[in-house]
N, C-alpha and C positions, 0 to 999 in steps of 0.2 A: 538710279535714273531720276533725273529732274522731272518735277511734274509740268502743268501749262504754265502755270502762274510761275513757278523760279526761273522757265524759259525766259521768259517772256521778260520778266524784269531784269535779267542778267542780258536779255539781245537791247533791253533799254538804254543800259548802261553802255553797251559798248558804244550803240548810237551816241550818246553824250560825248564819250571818247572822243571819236570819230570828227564831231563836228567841230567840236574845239578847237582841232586842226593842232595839239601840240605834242605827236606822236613821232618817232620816225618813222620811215617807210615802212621797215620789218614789223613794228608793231603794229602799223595800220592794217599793215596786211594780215598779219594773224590777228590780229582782231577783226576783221572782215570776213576772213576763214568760219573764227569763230562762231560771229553773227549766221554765216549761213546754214553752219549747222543746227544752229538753234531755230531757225525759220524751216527747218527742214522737220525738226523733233515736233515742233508747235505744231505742224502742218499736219501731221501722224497723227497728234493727238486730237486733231481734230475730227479727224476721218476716224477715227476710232468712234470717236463719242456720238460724231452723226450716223455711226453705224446702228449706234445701240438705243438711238433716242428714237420712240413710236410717238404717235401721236393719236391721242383715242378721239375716234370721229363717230357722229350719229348712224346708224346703220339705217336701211331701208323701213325697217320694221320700226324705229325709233328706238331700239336696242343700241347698247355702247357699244362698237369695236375696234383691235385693233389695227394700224396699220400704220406702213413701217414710215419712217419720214425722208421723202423724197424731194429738195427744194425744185428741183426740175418740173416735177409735176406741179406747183403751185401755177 
């Protein structure tokens, strides 16, 4: 399984493909395929990692605690 980073520069590359514009149809299209599955994997691993990342905030008491990181709530 690719991690974010080879995601990410492998959906690079196809974008460069792509823009080029010296593909034929088929291959635009599977490389378009491609790309979304790689926008899809990235996407995961992102929600993965926002699941697991806290953020230690001052407590009432002035004590560290923690809590989970919620960008909504900011």
């Amino acid at each position: 399984m690719k991690t974010f980073e080879e995601a990410l520069l492998e959906l690079k590359e196809i974008i460069e493909k792509l823009e080029d514009g010296n593909l034929s149809l088929e291959e635009s299209v599977s490389l378009f395929e491609r790309g979304i599955k790689l926008v899809d994997l990235c996407y995961c691993r992102l929600n993965e990692v926002q699941k697991k990342v806290e953020i230690l905030v001052e407590g009432e008491g002035g004590e560290i605690v923690r809590k989970s990181f919620n960008p909504e709530e900011e």
